[in-house]
LUMLUMDREN-728067 format. One line per 5 residues: number of its first residue (from 1); their letters; for each residue z, x, y of N, C-alpha, C. Coordinates in steps of 0.2 Angstrom, whole numbers. Each point is the difference from the previous one (the first is absolute). Example, Ala and Ser with C-alpha at 12.3 -4.5 7.8 and 13.67 -1.06 7.14 Angstrom:
BEGIN
1 = AS = 39,66,-28,0,-4,6,0,4,6  -4,-2,5,1,4,6,3,-4,5
END
This chain:
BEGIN
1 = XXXXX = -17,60,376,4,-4,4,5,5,4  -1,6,0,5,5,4,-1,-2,6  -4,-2,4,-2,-2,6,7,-2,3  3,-7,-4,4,-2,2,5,3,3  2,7,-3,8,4,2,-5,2,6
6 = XXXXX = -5,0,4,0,1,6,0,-6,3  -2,-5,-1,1,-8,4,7,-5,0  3,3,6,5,-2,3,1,-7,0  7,-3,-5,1,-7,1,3,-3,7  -5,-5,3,3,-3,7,5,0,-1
11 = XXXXX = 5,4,5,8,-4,2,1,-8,0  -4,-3,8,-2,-6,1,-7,-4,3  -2,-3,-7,-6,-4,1,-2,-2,5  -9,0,1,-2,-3,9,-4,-4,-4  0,-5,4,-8,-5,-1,-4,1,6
16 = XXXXX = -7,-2,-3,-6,-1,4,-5,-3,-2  -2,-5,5,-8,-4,-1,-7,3,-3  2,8,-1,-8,5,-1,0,-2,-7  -5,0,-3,-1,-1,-8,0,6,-2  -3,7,4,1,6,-4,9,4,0
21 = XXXXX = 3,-8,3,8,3,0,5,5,4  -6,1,4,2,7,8,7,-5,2  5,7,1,7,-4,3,1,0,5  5,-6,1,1,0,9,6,2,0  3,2,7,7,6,2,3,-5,-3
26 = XXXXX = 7,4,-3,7,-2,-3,3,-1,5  4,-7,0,7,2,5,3,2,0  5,2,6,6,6,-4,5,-1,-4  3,3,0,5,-1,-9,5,-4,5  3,-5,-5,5,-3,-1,4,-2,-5
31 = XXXXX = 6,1,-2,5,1,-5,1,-6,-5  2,-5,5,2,-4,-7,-5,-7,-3  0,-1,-5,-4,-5,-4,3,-7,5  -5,-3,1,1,-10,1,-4,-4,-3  4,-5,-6,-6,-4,-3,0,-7,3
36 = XXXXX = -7,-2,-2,-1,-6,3,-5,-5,-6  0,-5,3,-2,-6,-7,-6,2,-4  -5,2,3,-5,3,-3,1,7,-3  5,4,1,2,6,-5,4,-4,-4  3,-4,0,3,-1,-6,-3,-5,-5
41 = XXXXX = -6,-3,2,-3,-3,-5,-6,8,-5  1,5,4,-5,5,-2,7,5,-4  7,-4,2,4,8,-5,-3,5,3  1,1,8,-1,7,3,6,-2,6  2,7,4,4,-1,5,-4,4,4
46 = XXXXX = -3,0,6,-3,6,4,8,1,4  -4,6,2,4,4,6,-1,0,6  4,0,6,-3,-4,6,-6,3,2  -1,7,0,-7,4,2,-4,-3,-7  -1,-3,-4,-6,-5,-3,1,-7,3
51 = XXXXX = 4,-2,3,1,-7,3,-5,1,5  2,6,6,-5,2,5,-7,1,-2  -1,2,-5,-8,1,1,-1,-7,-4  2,-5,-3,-3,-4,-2,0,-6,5  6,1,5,-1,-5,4,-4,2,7
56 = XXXXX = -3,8,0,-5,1,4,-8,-1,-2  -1,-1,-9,-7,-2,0,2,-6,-3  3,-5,2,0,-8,0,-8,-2,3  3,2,7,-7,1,5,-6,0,1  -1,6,-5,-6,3,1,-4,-7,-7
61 = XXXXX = 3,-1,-3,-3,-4,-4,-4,-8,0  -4,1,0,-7,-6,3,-3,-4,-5  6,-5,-1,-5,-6,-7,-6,-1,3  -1,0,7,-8,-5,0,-6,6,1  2,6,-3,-6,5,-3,-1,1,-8
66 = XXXXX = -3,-5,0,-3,2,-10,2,8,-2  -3,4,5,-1,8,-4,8,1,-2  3,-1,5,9,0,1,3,-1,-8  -1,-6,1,4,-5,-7,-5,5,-8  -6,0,-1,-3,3,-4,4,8,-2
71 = XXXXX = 0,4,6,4,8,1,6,-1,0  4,-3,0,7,-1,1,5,2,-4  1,6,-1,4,5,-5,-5,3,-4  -6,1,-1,-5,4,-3,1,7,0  5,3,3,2,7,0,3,0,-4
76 = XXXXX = 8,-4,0,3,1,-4,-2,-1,-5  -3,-6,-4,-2,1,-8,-4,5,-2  -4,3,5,-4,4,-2,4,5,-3  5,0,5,7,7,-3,1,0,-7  2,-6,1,5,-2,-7,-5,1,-7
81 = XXXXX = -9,-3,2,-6,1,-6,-1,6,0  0,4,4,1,10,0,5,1,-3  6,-3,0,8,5,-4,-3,-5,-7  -1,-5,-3,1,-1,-5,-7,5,-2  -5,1,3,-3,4,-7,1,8,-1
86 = XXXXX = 3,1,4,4,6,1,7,1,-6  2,-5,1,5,-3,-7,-5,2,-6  -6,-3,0,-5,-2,-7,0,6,0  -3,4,5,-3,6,-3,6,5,-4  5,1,3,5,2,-1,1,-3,-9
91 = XXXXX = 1,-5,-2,0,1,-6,-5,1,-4  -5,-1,2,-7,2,-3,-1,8,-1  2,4,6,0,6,-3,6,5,-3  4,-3,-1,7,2,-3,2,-1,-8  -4,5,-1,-2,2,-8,9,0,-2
96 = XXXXX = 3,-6,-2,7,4,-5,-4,-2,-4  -2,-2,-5,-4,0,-8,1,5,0  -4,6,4,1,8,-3,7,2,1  3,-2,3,9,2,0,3,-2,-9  -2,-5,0,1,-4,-7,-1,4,-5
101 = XXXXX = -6,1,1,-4,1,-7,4,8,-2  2,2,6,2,8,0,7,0,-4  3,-6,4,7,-1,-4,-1,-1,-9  -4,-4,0,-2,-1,-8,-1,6,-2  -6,5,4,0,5,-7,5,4,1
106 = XXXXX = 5,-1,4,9,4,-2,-1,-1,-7  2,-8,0,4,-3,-7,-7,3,-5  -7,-2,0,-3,5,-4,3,7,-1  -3,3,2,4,8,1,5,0,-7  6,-3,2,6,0,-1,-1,-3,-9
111 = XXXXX = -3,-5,0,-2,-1,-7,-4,4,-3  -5,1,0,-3,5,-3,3,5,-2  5,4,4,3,5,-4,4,-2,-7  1,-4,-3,2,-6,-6,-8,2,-4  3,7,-7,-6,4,-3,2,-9,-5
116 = XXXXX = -8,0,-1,-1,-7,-5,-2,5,-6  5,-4,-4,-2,2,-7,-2,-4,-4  -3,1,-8,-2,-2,-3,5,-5,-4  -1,-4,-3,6,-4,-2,-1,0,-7  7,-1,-2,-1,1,-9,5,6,-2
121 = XXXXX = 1,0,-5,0,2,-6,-3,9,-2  -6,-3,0,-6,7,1,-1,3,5  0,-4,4,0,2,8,5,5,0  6,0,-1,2,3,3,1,9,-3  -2,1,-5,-2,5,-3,-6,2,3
126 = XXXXX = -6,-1,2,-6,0,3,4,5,8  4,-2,2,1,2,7,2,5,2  -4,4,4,2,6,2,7,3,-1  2,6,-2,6,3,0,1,2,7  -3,2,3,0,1,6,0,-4,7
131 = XXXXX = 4,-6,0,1,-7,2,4,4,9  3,3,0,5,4,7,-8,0,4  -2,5,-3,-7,4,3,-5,-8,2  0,-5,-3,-7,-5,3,5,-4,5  8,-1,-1,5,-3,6,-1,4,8
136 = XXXXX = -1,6,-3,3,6,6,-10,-3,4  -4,1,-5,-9,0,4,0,-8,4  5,-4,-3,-1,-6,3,3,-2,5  4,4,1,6,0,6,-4,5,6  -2,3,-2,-3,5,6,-5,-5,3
141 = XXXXX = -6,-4,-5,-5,-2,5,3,-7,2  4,-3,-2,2,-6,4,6,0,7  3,8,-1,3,3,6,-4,2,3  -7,2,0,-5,1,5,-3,-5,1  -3,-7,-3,-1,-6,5,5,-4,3
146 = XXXXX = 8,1,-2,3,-4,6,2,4,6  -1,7,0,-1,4,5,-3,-2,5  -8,-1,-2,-5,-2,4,2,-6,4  1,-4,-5,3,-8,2,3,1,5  7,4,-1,6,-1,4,-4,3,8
151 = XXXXX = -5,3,-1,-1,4,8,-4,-7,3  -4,-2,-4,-2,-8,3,1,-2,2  5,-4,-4,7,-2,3,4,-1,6  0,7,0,3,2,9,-3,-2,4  -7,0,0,-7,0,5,1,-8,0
156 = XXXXX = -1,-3,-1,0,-7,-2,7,-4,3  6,6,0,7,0,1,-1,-1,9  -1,3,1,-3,4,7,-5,-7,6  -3,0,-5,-6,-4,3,2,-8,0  5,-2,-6,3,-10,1,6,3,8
161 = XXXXX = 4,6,-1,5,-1,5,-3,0,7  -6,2,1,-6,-1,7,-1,-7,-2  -1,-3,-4,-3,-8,-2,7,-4,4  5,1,-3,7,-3,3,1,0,6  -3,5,4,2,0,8,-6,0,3
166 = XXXXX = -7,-1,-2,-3,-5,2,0,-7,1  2,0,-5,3,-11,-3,5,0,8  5,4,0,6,-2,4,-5,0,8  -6,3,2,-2,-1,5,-5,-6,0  0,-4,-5,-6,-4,1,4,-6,-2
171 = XXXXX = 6,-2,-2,5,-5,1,1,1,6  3,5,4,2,-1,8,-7,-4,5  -6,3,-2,-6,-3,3,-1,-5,0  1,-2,-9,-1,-8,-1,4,-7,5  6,5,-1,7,-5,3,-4,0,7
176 = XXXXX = 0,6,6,-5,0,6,-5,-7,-1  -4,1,-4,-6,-3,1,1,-9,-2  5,-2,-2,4,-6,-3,4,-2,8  2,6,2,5,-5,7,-7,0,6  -6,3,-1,-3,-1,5,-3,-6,-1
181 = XXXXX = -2,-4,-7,-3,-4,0,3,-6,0  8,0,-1,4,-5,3,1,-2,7  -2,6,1,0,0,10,-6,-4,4  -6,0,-6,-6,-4,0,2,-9,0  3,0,-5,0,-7,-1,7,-1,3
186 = XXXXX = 3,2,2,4,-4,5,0,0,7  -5,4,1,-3,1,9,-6,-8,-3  -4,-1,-4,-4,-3,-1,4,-8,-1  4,-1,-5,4,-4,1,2,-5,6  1,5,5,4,-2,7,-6,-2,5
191 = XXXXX = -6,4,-1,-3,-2,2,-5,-8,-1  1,1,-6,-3,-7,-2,5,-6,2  6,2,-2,4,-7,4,0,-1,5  -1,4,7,-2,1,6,-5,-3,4  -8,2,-5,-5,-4,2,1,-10,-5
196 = XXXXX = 3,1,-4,1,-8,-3,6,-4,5  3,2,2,5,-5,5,-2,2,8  -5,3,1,1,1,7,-10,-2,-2  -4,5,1,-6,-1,1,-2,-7,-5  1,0,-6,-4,-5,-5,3,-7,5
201 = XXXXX = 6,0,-1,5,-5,3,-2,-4,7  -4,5,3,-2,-1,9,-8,-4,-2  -5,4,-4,-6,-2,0,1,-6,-5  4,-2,-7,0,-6,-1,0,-6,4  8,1,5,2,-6,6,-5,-1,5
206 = XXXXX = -4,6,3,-7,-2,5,-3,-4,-6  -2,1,-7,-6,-3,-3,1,-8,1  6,0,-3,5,-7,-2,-2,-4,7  2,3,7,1,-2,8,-7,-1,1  -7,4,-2,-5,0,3,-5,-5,-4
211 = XXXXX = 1,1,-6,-7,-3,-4,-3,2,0  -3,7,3,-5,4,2,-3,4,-9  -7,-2,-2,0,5,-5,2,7,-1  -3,2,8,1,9,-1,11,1,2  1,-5,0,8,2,1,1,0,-8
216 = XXXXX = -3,-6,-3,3,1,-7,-3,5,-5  -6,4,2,-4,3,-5,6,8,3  1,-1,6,4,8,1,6,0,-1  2,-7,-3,9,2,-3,-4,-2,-7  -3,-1,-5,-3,3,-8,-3,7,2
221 = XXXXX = -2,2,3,-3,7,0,8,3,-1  4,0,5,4,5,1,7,-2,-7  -2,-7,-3,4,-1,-5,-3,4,-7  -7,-1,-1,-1,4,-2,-1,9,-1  2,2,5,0,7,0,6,3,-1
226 = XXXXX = 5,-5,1,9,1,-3,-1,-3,-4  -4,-2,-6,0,-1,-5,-1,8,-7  -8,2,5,-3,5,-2,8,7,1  1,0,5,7,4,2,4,0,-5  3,-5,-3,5,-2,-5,-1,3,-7
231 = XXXXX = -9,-2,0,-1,3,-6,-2,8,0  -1,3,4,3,5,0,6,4,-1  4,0,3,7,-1,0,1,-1,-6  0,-4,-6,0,-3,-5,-3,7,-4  -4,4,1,-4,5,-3,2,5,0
236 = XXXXX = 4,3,7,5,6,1,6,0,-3  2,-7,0,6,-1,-7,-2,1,-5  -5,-2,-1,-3,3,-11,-1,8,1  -2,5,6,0,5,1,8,1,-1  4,-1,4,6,2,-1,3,1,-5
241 = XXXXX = -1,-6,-5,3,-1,-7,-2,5,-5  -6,3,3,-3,5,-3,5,7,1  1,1,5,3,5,2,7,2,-3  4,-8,1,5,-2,-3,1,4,-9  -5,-2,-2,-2,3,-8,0,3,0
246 = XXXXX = -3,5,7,-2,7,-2,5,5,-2  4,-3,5,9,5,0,3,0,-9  1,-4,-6,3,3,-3,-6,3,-4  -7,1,1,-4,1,-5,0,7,2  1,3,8,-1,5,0,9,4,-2
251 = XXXXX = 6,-4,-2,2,1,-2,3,1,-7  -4,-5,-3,-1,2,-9,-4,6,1  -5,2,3,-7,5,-4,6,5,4  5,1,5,3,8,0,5,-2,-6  5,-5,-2,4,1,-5,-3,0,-8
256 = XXXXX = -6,2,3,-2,3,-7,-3,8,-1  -3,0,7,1,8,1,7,3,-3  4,-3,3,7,1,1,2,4,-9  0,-8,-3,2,-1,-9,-5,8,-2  -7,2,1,-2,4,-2,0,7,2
261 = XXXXX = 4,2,5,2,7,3,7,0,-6  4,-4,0,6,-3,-2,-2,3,-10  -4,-1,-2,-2,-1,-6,-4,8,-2  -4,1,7,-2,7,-3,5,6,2  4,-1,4,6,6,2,4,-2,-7
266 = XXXXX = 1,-7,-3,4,1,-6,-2,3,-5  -6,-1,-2,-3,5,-2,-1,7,-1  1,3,6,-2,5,1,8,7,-1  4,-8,3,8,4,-2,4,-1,-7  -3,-4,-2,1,-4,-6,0,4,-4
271 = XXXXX = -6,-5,-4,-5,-1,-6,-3,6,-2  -1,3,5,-4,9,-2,5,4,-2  6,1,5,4,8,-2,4,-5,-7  0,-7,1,4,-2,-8,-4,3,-7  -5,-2,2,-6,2,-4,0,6,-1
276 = XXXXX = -2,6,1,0,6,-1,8,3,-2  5,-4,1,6,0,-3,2,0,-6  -2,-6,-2,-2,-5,-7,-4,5,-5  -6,3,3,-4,4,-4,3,7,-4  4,3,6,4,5,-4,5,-2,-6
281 = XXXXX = 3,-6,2,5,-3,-6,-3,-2,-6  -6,-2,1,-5,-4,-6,-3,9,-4  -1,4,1,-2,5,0,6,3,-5  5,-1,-1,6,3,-1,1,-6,-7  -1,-6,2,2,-4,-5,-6,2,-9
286 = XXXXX = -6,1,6,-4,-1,-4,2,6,-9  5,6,0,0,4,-4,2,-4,-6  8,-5,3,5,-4,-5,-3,-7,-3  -5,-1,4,-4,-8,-4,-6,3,-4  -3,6,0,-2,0,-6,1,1,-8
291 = XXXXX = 9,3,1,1,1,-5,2,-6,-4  1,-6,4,1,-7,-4,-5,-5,-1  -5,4,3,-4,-4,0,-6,-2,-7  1,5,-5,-5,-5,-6,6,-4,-5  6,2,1,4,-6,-3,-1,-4,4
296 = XXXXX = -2,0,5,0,-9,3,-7,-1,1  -6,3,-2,-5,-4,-1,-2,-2,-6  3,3,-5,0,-3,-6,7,-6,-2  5,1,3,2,-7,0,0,-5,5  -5,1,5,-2,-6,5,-5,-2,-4
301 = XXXXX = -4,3,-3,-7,-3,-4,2,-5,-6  5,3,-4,4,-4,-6,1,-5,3  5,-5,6,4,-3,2,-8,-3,2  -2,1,5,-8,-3,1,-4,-3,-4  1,1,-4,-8,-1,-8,4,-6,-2
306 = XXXXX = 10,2,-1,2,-5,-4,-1,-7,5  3,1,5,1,-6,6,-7,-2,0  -6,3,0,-6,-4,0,-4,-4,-3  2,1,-7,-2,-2,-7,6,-5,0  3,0,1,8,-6,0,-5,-7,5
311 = XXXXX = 0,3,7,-2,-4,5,-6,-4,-2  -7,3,-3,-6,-1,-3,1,-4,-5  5,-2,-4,0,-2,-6,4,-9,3  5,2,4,4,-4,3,-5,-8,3  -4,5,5,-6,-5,4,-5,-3,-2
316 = XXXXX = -1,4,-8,-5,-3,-4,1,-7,-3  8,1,-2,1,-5,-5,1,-6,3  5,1,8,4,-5,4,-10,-4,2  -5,3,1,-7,-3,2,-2,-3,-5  1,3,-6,-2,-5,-5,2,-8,-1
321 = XXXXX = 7,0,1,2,-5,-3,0,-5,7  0,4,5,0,-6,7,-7,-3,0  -6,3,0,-5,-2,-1,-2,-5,-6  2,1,-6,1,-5,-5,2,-5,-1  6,-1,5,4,-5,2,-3,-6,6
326 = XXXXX = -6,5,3,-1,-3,8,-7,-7,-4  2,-3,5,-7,-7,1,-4,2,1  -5,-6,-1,-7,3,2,-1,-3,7  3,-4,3,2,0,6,7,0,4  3,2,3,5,-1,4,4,-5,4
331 = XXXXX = 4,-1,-2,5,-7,3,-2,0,8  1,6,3,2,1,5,-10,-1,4  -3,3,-3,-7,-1,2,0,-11,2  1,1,-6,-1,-11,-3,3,1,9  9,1,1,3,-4,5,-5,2,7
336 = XXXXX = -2,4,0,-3,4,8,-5,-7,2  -4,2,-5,-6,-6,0,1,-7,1  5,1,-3,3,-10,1,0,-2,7  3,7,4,7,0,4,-5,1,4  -9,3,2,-4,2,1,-3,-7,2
341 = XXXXX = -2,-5,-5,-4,-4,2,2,-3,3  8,-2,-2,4,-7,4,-1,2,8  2,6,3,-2,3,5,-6,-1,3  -7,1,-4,-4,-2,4,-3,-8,0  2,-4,-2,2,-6,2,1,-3,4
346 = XXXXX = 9,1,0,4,-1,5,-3,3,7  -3,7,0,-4,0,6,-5,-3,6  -4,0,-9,-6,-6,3,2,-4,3  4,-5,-3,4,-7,2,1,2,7  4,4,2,4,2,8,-7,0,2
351 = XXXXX = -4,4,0,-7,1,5,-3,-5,0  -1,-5,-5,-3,-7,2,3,-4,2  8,-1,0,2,-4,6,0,4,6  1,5,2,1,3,6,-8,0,3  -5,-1,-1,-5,-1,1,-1,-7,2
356 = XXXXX = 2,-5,-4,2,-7,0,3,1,10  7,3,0,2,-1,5,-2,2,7  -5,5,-1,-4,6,7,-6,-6,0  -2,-5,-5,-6,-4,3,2,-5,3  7,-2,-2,3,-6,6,1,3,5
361 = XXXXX = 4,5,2,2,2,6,-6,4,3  -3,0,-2,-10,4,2,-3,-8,5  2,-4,-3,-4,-7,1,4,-3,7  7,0,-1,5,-3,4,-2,5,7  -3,7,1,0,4,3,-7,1,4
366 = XXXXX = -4,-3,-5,-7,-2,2,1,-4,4  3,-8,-2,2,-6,4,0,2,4  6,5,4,5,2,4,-6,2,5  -4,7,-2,-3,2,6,-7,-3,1  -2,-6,-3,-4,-4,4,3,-4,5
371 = XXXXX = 5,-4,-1,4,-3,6,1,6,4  1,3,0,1,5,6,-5,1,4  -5,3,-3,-7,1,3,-2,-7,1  1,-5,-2,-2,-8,4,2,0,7  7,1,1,6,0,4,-2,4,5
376 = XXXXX = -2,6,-3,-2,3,6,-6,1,4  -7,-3,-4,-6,-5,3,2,-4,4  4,-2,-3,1,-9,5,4,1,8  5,8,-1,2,1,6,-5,3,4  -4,6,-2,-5,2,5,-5,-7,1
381 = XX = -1,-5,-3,-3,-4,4,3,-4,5  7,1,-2,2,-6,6,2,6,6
END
């Protein structure tokens, strides 16, 4: 997607009849915004240089050419189906899981240094005298993998804040690409009301005046082609609305870039040099906690065996006697079921009357659209 820091965002949108989208001259700059009833039904304000170009290709637009009405803003969506997959791609290849996963093996790293010992009593007699020396070998090699990590990190660092000001060029496009298609449907708009009280308006009064088949079949042709018009129109708005989504989606995906530069510079200033801090202090602790340490695993073990054998005896007897006391069935089973049945019942009952009532009103309704269909035989013959 680098492409795009060289694809200049329109200052101001042009429209054209060409389907592959070729622009026609801009008029020239004009300053202030004037809205009118069709911007404000679309919550846009053009600028009087949009006002001029849209009320110079009113003109050029020709309900009574099929190809016209069929092509009629086909550039601009085509834009808009080009930036949305350009969106897509953009998240599809923007690996953070691997930002993630790097951030986790910080926190691994960081645990691992945490020597696991044997537990017990025995254990602890079993373990090395030499406990400094396996701290000191454990710290070395998990300071060499966040090392590596952190230089990732940076690269990764480097390459979301490129992702960020990518995003900010392709919002500016978006919003470009959103007022030119407004431009569309309000040149379109004026136009269709245009041909409906002037043109439609002339060839129904001749048909009404003349009787003449071919006068009434050329105000239905041209009624219907401002039909086909509308519903087009009607499509560039679904385009729009698309567009309209695109804006905060392109900006969720940068304020997450954002939260992740955010999170690896925390990181990086943080969590590492605390880290490497922390390890000289624990290195130092390490000398005073071994000297207390087999008076507390032989009185952590006492205090554990007692409390366990206490708790084991406790659960045994309180299950004995609960279960001796219990029924062979359950009150509370009995009430469900009761409360279960009456329920399916009282259902049944509702669905055979309401069935009861959709076959009178089925009936009365049948009545109804025979008489209708009589009624309306009896007119076509008379």
């Amino acid at each position: 997607m680098s492409e795009l820091f060289n694809t200049p965002a329109p200052t101001t949108p042009s429209l054209t009849l060409d389907p592959l989208g070729a622009e026609q001259p801009a008029a020239p700059a004009a300053p202030a915004p004037v809205a009118k009833p069709e911007e404000a039904a679309l919550e846009i304000v053009l600028t009087e240089q949009e006002q001029k170009i849209v009320e110079d290709f009113i003109p050029k637009i020709e309900l009574r050419d099929s190809a016209t009405i069929t092509q009629y803003g086909a550039g601009a969506q085509k834009k808009i189906a080009d930036f949305s997959e350009n969106i897509l791609g953009s998240v599809r290849t923007k690996d953070l899981g691997e930002v993630g996963e790097m951030l986790a093996g910080v926190v691994t790293e960081l645990k691992s240094f945490d020597v696991e010992e044997e537990k017990g009593l025995f254990g602890f007699f079993k373990r090395s005298s030499n406990r400094i020396t396996a701290i000191r070998a454990k710290y070395d090699h998990a300071e060499s993998n966040v090392t590596k990590i952190a230089e990732a990190l940076e690269t990764h660092q480097v390459t979301l804040m490129k992702d960020i000001a990518l995003l900010d060029k392709m919002y500016e496009m978006n919003v470009a690409y959103f007022r030119e298609l407004c431009m569309y449907i309000i040149a379109g708009k004026r136009k269709l009301q245009q041909v409906r009280e002037q043109d439609l308006a002339a060839l129904t009064a001749k048909a009404q005046q003349t009787g003449l088949p071919e006068d009434a079949q050329a105000a239905n042709d041209l009624m219907n082609l401002c039909n086909r018009f509308e519903k087009k129109l009607h499509d560039l708005e679904l385009t729009r609305m698309i567009s309209i989504q695109m804006a905060p989606q392109i900006r969720l995906l940068q304020n997450n870039d954002t939260l992740m530069v955010d999170k690896i510079q925390s990181t990086l200033v943080n969590t590492i040099p605390l880290w490497k801090s922390q390890m000289v202090l624990a290195l130092g602790v390490e000398h005073s906690r071994q000297a207390a340490a087999a008076q507390r695993e032989v009185t952590d073990l006492t205090n554990a065996l007692l409390k366990k054998n206490a708790e084991t005896l406790k659960m045994a007897t309180i299950d004995t006697a609960r279960e001796s006391e219990r029924g062979i069935v359950d009150m509370e089973t009995l009430r469900q079921t009761n409360e279960s049945l009456i329920s399916t019942l009282d259902e049944v009952m509702r669905i055979q009357q309401e069935g009861h009532q959709k076959r009178v009103e089925a009936e009365a309704e049948l009545s109804r659209l025979e008489n209708d269909l009589k009624q309306k035989l009896l007119s076509i013959r008379g």
